[in-house]
C-alpha positions as CSV (number, residue, x, y, z in Angstrom):
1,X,141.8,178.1,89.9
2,X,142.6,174.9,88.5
3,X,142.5,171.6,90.9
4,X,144.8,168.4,90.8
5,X,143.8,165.0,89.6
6,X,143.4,163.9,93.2
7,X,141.6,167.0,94.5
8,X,138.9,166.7,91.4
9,X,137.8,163.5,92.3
10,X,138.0,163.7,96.2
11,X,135.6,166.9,95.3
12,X,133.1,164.4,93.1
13,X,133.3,161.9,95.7
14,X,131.6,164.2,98.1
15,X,129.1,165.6,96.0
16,X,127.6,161.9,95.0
17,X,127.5,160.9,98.5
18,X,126.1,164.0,99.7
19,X,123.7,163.5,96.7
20,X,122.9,159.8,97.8
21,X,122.1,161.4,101.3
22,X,119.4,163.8,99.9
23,X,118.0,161.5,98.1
24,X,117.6,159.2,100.7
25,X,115.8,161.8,103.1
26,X,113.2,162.8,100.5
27,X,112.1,159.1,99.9
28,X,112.3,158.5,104.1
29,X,109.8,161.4,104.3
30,X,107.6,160.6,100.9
31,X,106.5,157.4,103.4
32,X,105.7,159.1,105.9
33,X,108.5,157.6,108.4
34,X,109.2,159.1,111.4
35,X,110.7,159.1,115.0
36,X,107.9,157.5,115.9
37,X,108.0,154.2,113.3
38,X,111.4,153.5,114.8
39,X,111.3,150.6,117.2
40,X,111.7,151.3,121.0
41,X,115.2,149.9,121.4
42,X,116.6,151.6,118.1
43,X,115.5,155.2,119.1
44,X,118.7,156.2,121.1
45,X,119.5,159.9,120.9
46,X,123.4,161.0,119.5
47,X,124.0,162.3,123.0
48,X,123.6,159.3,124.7
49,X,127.0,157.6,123.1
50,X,128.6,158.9,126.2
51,X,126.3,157.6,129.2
52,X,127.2,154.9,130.8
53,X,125.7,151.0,130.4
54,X,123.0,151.3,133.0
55,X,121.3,154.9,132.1
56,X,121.1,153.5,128.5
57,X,119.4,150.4,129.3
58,X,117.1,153.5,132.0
59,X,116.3,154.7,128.7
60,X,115.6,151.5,126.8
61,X,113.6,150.5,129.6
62,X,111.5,153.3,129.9
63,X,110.6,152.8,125.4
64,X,109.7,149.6,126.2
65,X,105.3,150.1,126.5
66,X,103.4,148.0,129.2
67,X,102.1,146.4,126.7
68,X,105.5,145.0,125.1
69,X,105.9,143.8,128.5
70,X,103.2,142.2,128.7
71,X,103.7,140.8,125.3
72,X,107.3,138.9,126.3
73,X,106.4,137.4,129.4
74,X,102.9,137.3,130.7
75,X,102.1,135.2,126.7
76,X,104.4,132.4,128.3
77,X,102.7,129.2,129.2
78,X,103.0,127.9,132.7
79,X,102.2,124.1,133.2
80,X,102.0,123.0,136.7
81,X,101.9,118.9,136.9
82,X,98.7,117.4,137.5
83,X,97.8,113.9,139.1
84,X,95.0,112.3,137.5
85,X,94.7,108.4,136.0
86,X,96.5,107.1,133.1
87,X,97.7,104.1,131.1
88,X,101.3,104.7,129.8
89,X,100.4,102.5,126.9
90,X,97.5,104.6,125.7
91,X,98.0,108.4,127.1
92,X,98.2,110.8,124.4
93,X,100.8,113.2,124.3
94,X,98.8,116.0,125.4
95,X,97.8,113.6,128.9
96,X,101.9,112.6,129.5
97,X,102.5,116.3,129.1
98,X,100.1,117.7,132.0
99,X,101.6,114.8,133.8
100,X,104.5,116.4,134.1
101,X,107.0,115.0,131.8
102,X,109.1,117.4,129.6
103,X,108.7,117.1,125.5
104,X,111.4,114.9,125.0
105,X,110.4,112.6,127.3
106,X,107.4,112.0,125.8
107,X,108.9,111.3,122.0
108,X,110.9,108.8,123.7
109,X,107.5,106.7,124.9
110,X,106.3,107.4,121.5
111,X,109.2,106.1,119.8
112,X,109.2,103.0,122.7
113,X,105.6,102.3,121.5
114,X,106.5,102.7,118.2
115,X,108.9,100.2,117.8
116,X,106.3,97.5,119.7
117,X,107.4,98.0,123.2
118,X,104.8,98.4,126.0
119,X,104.3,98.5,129.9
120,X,103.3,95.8,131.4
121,X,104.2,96.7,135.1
122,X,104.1,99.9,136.3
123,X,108.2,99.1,137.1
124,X,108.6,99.8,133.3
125,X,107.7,103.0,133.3
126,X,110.5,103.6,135.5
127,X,112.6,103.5,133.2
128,X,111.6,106.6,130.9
129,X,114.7,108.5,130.4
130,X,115.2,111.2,132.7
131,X,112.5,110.1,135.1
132,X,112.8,111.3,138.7
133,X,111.9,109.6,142.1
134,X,109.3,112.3,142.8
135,X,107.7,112.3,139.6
136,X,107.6,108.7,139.5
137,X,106.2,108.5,143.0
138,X,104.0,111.0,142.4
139,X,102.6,109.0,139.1
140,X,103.3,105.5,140.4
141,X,100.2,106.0,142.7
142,X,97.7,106.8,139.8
143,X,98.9,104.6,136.9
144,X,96.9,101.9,135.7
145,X,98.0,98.7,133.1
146,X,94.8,97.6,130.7
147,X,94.6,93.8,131.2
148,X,95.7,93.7,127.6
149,X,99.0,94.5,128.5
150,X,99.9,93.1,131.3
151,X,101.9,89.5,132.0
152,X,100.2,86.9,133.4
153,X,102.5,85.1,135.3
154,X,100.7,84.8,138.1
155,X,97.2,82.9,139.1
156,X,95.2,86.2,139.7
157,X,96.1,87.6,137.1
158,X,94.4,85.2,134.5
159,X,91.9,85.2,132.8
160,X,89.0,83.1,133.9
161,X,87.0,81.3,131.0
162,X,83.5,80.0,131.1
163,X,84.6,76.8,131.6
164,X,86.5,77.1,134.6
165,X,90.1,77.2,132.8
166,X,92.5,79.4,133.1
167,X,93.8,80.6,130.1
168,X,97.2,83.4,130.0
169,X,97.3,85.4,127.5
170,X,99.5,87.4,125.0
171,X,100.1,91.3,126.0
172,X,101.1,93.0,122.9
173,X,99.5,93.3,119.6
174,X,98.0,89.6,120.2
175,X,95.8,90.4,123.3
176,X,93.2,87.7,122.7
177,X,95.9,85.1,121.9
178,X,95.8,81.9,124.0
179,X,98.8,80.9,125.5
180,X,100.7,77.1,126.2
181,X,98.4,75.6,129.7
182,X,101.5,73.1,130.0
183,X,105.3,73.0,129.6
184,X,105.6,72.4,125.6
185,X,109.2,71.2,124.5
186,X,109.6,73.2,121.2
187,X,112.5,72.7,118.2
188,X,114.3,75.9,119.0
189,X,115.7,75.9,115.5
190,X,112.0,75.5,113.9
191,X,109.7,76.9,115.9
192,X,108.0,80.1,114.2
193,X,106.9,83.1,115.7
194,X,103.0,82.5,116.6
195,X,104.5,79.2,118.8
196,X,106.6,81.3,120.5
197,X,104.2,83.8,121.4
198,X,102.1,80.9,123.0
199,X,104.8,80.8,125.4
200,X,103.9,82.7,128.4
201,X,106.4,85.6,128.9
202,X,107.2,85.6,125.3
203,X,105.5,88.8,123.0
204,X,106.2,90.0,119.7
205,X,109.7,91.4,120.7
206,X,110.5,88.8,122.4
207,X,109.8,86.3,119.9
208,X,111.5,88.4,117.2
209,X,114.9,88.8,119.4
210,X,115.2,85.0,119.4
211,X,114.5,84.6,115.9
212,X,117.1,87.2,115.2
213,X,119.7,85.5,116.8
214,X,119.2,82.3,115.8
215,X,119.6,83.3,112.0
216,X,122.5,85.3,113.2
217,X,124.0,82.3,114.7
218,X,123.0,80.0,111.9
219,X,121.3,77.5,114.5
220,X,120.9,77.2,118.2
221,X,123.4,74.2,119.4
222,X,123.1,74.5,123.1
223,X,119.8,76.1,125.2
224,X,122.3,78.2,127.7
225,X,122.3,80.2,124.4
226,X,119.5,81.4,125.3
227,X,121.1,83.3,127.9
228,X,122.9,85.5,125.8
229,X,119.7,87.1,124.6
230,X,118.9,90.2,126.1
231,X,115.7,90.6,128.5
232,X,114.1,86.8,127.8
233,X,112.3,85.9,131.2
234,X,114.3,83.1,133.6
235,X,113.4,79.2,133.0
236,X,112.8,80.2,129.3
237,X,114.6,77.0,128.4
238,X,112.4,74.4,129.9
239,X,110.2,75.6,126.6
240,X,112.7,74.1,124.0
241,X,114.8,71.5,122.7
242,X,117.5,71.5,119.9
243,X,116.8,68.6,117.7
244,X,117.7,70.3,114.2
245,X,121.2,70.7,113.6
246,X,122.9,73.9,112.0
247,X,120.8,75.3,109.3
248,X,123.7,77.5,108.3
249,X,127.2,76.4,108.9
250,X,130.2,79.7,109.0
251,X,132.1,78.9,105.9
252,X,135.5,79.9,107.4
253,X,137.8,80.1,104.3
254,X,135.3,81.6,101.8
255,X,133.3,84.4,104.0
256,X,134.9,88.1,103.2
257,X,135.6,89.8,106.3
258,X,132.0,91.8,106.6
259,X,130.5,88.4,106.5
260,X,132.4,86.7,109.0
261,X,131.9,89.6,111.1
262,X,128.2,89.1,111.1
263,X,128.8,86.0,113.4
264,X,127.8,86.7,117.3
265,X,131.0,84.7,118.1
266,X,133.0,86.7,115.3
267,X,134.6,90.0,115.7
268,X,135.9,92.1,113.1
269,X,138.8,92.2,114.4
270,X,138.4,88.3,114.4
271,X,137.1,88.4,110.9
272,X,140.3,90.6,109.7
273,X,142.9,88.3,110.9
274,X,141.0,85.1,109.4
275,X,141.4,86.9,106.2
276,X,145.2,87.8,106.8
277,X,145.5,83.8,107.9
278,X,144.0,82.9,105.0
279,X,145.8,84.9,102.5
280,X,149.4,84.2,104.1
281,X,148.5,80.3,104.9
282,X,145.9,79.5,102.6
283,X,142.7,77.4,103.7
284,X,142.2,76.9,107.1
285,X,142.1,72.9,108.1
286,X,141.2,73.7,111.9
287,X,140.7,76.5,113.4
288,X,143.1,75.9,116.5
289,X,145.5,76.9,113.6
290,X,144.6,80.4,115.0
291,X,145.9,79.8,118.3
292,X,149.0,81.5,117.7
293,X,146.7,85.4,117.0
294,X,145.8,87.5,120.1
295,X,142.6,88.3,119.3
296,X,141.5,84.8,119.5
297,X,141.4,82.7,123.1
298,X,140.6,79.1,124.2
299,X,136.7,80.4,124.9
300,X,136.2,81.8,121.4
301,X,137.5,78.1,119.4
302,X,135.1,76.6,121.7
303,X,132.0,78.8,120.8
304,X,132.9,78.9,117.5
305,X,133.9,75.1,116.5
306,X,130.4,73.5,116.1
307,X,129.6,76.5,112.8
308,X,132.9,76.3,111.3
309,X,132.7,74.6,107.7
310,X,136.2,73.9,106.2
311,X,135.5,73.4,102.3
């Protein structure tokens, strides 16, 4: 009996996979594997393809030991909040955590501290992201501020010297630092940092967001810009004076465009149409040439006249 082409290897297909089969049972039983080495939730007899969904999870179920069970949910941890005294600027993360507030929470103080931001009222604390009224009631009532970070704006709460004077002091990374006893008129385009931090109300961030903006400005020409920095303390001005003039002037027809839009006052929208101005006009002669673009208004020539250089 001879077989076709097609027939011969159909035929040798079968036998190599019925070989591959054998094969594969003697090894499985050389190691020893049986029913028993399957995992609960994989040992589902052939007959049970037709029950329906709830007799085979009956079966699964009833694979599953006591001590699986016990495994998957009794091993989870349970934290209930506790109440107990702390100092937002020195509790650990293992304290802020049996306080109640949730991992992510707690990175974000870190990162706060990190970056030299502390507490000094308990107010602050508030304003943790995702903090509740409960939990902050609840922690409100226990929280305590070291006298190293606090403000002293008020007569109790300075310090007391030997001598009878009162002396306010800095409440970040300075906390023996004396501060100003009277109102010292300053050179708001000289001072350095350590005067400012002399300044009641004025810390390390504080001192470093007005430097900032000054060299982002170039030079302070008015004190109400003082106002436009975020979070400085009210009657901040009665510390300073401007007696220095610009110390960098906004060389309006030689900036590029990312320069020019480096400028508080200068947007880069702004900064894109000087540089379309400049290539269809040439050098600008006064900036009220501009008066005729949309992004620019009456406000913005009179912010930005005093900076603008023309050679």
């Amino acid at each position: 009996m001879r077989f076709r082409k097609t027939d011969r290897r159909a035929l040798l297909l079968m036998v190599s996979v019925a070989t591959v089969a054998l094969f594969a049972g003697v090894l499985l039983e050389r190691h020893g594997l049986s029913d028993k080495d399957v995992r609960p939730w994989e040992r589902i007899d052939a007959d049970s393809a037709d029950d329906d969904a709830e007799l085979r999870h009956a079966r699964y179920a009833s694979n599953v030991t006591e001590e699986a069970s016990s495994i998957i949910y009794d091993d989870m941890p349970v934290h209930t909040p506790e109440t107990f005294p702390f100092d937002p600027n020195t509790a650990d993360s293992t304290t802020l955590l049996r306080l109640g507030l949730t991992p992510w929470q707690v990175r974000s103080v870190y990162r706060y501290r990190a970056k030299g931001g502390r507490y000094h009222r308990k107010e602050d604390f508030k304003r943790v992201p995702g903090m509740t009224p409960e939990v902050w009631e609840r922690l409100a009532r226990v929280m305590t501020i070291g006298e190293a970070y606090r403000y002293y704006h008020d007569e109790k709460d300075t310090a007391q010297q030997a001598g009878g004077e009162r002396v306010q002091r800095d409440s970040l990374q300075y906390p023996h630092q004396e501060k100003y006893q009277e109102v010292v008129q300053l050179d708001i385009n000289t001072v350095d940092s350590n005067a400012l931090k002399m300044i009641p109300g004025i810390a390390s961030v504080r001192a470093r967001r007005i430097l900032r903006y000054r060299e982002e400005l170039g030079g302070f020409v008015s004190l109400d810009q003082l106002s436009e920095i975020e979070g400085l303390p009210e009657g901040i001005e009665q510390w300073f004076k401007v007696e220095t003039g610009i110390i960098r002037p906004l060389r309006i027809n030689t900036l590029r465009v990312g320069a020019l839009s480096r400028h508080p006052y200068v947007s880069f929208q702004q900064a894109r149409d000087i540089d379309q101005y400049r290539r269809r006009k040439g050098k600008i002669r006064d900036l009220r040439e501009l008066s005729l673009v949309e992004s620019f208004s009456e406000a913005d020539f009179q912010r930005l006249e005093p900076y603008v250089q023309y050679e």
